[in-house]
ROMI-703412 format. One line per field, with one value per residue (C-alpha): x, y, z. Coordinates in Angstrom, 3 decimals, always signed. Example, Ala and Ser with C-alpha at 12.3 -4.5 7.8 and 13.67 -1.06 7.14 Angstrom:
! residues 2
x <- c(+12.300,+13.670);
y <- c(-4.500,-1.060);
z <- c(+7.800,+7.140);
END
This chain:
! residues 405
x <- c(+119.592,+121.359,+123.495,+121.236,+118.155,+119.647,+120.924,+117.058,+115.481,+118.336,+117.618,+114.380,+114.465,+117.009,+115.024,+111.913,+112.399,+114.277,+116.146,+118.795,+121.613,+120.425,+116.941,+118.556,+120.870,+118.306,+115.936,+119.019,+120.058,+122.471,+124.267,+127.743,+126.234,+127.256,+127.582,+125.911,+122.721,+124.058,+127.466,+125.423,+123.968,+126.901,+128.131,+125.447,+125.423,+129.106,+128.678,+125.648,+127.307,+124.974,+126.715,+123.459,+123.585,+119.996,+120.726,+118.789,+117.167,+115.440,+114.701,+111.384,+110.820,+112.440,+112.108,+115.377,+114.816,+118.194,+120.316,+118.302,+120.089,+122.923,+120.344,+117.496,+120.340,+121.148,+117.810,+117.310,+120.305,+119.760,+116.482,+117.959,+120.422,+118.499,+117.789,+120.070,+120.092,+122.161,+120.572,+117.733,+116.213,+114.738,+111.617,+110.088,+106.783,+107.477,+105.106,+102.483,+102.601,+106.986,+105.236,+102.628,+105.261,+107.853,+105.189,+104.244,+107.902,+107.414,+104.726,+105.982,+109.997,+108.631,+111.895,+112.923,+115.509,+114.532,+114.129,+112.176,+112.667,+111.909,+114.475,+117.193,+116.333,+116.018,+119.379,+121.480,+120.031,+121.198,+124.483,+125.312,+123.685,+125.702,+128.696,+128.014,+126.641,+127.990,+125.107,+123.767,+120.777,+118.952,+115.830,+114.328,+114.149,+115.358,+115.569,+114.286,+112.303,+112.417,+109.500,+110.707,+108.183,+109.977,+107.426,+107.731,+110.650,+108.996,+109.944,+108.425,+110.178,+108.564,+110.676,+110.823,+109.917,+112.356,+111.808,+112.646,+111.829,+112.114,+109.834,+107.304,+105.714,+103.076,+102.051,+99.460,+95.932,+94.606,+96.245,+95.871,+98.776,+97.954,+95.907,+92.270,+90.460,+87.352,+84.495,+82.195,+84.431,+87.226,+89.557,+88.731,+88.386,+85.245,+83.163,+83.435,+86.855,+88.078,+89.000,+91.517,+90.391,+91.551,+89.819,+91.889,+94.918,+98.339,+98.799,+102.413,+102.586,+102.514,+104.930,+107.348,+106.824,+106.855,+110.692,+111.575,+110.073,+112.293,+114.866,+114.462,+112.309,+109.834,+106.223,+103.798,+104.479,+102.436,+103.258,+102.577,+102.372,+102.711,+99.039,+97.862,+96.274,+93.039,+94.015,+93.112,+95.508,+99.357,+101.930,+104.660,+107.490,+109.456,+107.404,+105.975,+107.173,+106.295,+108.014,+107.696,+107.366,+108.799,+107.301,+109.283,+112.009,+114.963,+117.206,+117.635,+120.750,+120.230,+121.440,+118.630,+120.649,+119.439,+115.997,+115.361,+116.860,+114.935,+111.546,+111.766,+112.854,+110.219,+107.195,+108.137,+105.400,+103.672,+105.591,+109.372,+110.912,+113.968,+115.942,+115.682,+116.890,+116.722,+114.058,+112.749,+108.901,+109.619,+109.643,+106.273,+104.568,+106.361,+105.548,+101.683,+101.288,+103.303,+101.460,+103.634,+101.931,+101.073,+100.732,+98.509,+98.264,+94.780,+92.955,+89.206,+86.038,+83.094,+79.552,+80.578,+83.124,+85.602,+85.712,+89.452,+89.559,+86.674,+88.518,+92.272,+90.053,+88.591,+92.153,+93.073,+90.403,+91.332,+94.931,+95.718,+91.719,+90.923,+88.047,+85.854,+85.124,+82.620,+83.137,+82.422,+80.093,+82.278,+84.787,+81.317,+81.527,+85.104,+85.542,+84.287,+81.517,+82.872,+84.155,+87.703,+89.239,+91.954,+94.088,+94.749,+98.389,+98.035,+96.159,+97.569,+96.023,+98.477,+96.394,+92.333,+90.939,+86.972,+85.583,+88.991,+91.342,+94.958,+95.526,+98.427,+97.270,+99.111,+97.387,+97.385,+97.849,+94.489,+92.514,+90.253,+91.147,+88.053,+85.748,+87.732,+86.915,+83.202,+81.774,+80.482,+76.917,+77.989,+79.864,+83.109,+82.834,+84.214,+84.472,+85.998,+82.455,+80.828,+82.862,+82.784,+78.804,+79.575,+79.759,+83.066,+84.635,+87.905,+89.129,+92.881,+94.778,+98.357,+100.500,+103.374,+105.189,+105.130,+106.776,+108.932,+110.067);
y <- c(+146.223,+149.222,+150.352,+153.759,+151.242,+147.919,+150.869,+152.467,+149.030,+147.646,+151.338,+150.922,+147.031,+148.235,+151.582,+150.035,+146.487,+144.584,+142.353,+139.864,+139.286,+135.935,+137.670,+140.606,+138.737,+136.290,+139.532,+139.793,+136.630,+138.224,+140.340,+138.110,+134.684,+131.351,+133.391,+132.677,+134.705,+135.769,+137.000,+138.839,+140.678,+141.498,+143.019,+144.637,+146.410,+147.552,+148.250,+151.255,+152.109,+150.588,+149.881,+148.460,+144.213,+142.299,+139.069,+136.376,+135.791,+139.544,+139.208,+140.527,+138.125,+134.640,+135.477,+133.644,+130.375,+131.326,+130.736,+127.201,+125.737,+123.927,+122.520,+121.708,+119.635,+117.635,+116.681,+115.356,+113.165,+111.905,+110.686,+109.527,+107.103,+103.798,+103.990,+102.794,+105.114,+106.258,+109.806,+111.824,+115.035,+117.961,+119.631,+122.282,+123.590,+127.218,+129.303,+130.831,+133.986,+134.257,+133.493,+136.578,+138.717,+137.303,+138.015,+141.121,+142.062,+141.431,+143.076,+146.154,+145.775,+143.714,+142.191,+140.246,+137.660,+136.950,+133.060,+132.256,+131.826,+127.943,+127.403,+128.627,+126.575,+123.265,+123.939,+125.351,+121.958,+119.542,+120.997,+120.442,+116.841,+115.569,+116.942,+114.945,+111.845,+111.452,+110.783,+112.963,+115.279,+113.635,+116.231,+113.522,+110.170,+110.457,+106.917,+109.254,+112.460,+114.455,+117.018,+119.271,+121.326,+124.302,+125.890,+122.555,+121.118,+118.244,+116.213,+113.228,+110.813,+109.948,+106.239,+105.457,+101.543,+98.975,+96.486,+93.091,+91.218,+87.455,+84.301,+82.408,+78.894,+77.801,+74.581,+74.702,+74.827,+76.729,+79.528,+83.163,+84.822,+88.219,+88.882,+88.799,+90.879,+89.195,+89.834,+90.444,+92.863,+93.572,+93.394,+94.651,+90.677,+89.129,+86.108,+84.778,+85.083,+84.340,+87.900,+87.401,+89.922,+87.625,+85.261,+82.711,+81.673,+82.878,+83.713,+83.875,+87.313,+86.914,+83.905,+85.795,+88.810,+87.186,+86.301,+89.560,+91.965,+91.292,+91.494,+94.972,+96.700,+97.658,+98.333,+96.632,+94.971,+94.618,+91.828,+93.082,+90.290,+89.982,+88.429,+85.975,+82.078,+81.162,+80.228,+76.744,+76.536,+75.710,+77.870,+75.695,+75.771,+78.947,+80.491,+83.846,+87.033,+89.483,+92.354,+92.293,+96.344,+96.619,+99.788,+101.844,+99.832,+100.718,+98.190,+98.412,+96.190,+92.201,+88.574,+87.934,+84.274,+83.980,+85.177,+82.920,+80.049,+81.035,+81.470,+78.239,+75.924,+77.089,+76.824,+73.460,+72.052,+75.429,+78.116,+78.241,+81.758,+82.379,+84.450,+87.158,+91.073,+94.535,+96.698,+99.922,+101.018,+101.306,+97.620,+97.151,+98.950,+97.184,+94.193,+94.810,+95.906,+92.962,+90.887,+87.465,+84.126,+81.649,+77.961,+75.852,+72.548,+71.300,+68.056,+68.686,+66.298,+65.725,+64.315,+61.378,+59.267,+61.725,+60.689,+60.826,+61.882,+64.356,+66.132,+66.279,+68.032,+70.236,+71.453,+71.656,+73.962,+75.904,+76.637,+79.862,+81.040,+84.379,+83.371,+86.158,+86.089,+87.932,+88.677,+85.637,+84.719,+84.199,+87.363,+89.242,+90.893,+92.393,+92.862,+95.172,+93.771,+94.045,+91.250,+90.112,+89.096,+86.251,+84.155,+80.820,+79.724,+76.022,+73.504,+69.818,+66.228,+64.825,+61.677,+60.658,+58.120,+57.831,+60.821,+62.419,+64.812,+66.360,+69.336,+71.798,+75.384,+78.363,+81.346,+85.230,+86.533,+87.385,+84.851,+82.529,+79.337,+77.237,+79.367,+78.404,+74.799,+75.063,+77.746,+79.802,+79.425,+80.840,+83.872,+82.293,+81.333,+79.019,+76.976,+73.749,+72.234,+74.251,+72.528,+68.808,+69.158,+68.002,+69.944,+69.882,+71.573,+72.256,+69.656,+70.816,+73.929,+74.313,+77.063,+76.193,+78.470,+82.425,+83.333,+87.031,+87.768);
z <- c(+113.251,+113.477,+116.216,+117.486,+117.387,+119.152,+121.824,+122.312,+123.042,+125.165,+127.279,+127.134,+128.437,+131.573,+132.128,+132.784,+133.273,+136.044,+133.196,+134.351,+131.530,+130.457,+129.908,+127.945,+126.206,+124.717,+123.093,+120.601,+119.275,+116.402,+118.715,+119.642,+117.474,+119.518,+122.700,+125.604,+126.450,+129.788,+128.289,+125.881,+128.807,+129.943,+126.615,+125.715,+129.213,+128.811,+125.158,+126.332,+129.540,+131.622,+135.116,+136.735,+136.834,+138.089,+139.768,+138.089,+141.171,+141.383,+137.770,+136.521,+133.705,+134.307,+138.410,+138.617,+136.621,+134.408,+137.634,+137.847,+135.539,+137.076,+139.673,+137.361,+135.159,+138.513,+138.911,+135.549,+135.620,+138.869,+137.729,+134.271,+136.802,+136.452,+133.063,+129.750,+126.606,+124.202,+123.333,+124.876,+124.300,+127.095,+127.298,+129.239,+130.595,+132.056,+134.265,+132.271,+133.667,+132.696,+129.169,+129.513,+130.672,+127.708,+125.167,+126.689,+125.940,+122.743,+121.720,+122.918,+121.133,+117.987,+117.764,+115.205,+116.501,+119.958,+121.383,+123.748,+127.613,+127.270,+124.178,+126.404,+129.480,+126.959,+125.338,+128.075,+130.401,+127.189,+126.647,+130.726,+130.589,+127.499,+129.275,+132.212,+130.942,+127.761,+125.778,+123.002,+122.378,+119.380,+118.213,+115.838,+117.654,+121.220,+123.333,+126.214,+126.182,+129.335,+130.104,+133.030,+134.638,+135.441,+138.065,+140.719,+139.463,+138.544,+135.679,+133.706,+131.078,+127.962,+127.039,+123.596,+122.750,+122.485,+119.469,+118.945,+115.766,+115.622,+114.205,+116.002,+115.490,+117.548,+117.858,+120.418,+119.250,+122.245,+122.614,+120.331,+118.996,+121.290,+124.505,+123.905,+127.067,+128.311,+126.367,+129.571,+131.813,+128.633,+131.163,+134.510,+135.707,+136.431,+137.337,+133.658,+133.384,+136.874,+137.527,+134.896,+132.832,+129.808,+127.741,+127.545,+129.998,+127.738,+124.382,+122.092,+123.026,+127.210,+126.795,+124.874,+126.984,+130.503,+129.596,+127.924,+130.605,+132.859,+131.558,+129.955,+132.944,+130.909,+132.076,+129.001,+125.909,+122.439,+119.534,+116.455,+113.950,+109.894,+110.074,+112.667,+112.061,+113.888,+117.594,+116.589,+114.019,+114.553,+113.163,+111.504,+109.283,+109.385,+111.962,+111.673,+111.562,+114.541,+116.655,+120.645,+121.539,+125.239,+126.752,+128.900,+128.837,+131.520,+129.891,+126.138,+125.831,+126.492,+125.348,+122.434,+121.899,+126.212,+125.890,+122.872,+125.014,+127.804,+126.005,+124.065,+127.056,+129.139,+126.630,+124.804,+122.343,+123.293,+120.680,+119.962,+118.211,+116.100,+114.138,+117.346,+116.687,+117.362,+115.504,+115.193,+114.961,+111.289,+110.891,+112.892,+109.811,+107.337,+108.637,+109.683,+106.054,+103.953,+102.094,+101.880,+100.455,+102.750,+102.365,+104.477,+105.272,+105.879,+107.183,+106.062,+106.545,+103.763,+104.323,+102.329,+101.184,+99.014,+95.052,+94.959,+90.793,+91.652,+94.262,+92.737,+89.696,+92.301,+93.255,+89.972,+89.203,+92.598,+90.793,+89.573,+90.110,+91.564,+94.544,+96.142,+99.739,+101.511,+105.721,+106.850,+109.520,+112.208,+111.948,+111.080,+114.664,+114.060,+110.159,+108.131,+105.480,+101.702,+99.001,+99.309,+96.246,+96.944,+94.631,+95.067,+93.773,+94.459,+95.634,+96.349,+97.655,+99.600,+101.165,+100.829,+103.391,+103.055,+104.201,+105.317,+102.559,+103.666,+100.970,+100.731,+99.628,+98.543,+98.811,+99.362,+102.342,+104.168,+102.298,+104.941,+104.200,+106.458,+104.374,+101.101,+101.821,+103.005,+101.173,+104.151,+102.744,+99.301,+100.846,+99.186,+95.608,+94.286,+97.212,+97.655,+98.725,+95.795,+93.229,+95.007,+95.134,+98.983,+102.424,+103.766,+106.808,+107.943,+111.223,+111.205,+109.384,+110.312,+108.513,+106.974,+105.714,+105.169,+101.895,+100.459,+104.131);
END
């Protein structure tokens, strides 16, 4: 930009514009680099002999939101008070007719290197707060995003989720890993569900929740698990892995070793966790989308008395075999319909008493282990009943341990 033409539009601005020096300053970002927009006014004034200065306040275009600043960064912080965070990051909505008139501007200079009204406002506000509160402005990942409405000085905080990963076992057979609304009301409470809005009384996630709420602040929780087991089915040996997202938390810093404590005293012979950490939403992908091995133990039930040679060469045949599974009946509702293919790693009798089996089973993850053993009326093949000639059912199916985590 030459010197004759930066001088004609910075005439033309003043000439026909009531332009405060923040306002000015900010239509030539190359003019004085890493200078302030307002001390660019003030330059460029001096530097075309222009004697006339427009308090911010009578300004035309921002109509005084510039001088703002100072008060609009004491709001923020008071509000930012209660909460704990380590980096942050301001936005702004600004009244849409200061955008018309900024754009009008524009159109009529077609300048090149100019930055918008609400740029300035969002920087100058996060260079004052990290001053003052010594925290940082993070543009990729803040722990809080504040959204500052310019016109009503209003503001609103968007709270980035605080993770925890850890292990569960369950050893209840009543209760689901997550909350399951009623299926009546789905969750506005109702006759059916006792105005609980929930289908069943607690789950692993509002046990491990109820102790970690408080402690954080936050407003809502989900518990996003590597899989889940069947709510009648126990979840044993080295538990399962699962991160707790606390929403809106206002404490992100607490005792995991107490919480733990806390969680598994209270809810003895109901679930017990381990191995408790921080996490990031990173994690809850990786972990919704592992595939780990899984090996069962189950107690399953025949129509008649079990042939014990006949069913150790059943599980023998089970080894290393690929086995296709339909949707079966009872997820029908919530699954989509298509052929699973599953592979079955092992298959072991550990005890046979008349019409009763306990087997160990190795699997792949996802593969539905009650169908496995009864067949689901030919939706699994092979099947454990298919090869024994018998019907058998699943009674009991505990997991017991989740492999590659």
């Amino acid at each position: 930009m030459t010197e004759d033409f930066l001088g004609n539009q910075v005439q033309f601005l003043l000439k026909n514009y009531r332009i405060c020096d923040s306002c000015l300053g900010r239509f030539f970002r190359s003019v004085q680099k890493g200078v302030p927009n307002h001390q660019k006014g003030v330059f460029l004034r001096n530097k075309f002999h222009i004697s006339q200065q427009i308090p911010a306040a009578d300004c035309w275009l921002c109509e005084g939101l510039t001088s703002e600043i100072q008060q609009l960064s004491s709001l923020i912080a008071n509000q930012l008070q209660e909460y704990e965070y380590s980096t942050f990051l301001i936005g702004s909505k600004i009244d849409e007719e200061i955008v018309q008139k900024e754009e009008q501007l524009w159109s009529l200079l077609a300048p090149t290197d100019t930055e918008p009204l609400k740029m300035e406002i969002n920087r100058e506000i996060g260079k004052i707060l990290e001053n003052k509160l010594g925290k940082l402005v993070n543009f990729e990942d803040p722990d809080i995003m504040v959204i500052l409405d310019t016109s009503f000085h209003v503001l609103s905080l968007q709270i980035k989720s605080l993770y925890l990963y850890g292990r569960y076992k369950k050893f209840d057979r009543t209760i689901p890993q997550t909350k399951w609304p009623c299926r009546v009301c789905r969750g506005k409470g109702c006759k059916h569900c006792h105005d609980t809005g929930k289908l069943y009384e607690t789950s692993v996630e509002e046990i491990i929740a109820g102790k970690a709420l408080p402690l954080t602040k936050g407003t809502d929780e989900s518990l996003h698990g590597s899989g889940r087991e069947d709510i009648d089915a126990r979840m044993l040996g080295n538990g399962r892995p699962f991160v707790l997202e606390i929403k809106n938390p206002k404490i992100r810093t607490i005792d995991l070793d107490t919480l733990e404590q806390t969680v598994n005293s209270s809810s003895r012979n109901i679930i017990e966790i381990s191995s408790l950490r921080y996490s990031t939403k990173d994690e809850v992908a990786r972990i919704k989308a592992a595939e780990f091995q899984k090996t069962y133990r189950i107690l399953i039930e025949a129509t008649q008395v079990f042939h014990k040679e006949k069913l150790k060469k059943a599980c023998r045949t089970l080894r290393g075999t690929i086995i296709k599974q339909f949707t079966p009946t009872r997820v029908a509702h919530r699954r989509a319909n298509k052929v699973r293919e599953r592979k079955i790693y092992n298959c072991e009798v550990e005890s046979i008493e008349g019409t009763i089996a306990r087997l160990v089973i190795e699997t792949d993850s996802g593969t539905y282990i009650k169908e496995l053993v009864s067949g689901d009326n030919q939706k699994t093949t092979p099947s454990l009943s298919e090869l024994l000639g018998i019907p058998c059912v699943v009674k009991e199916l505990d997991v017991i341990e989740i492999k590659g985590e």
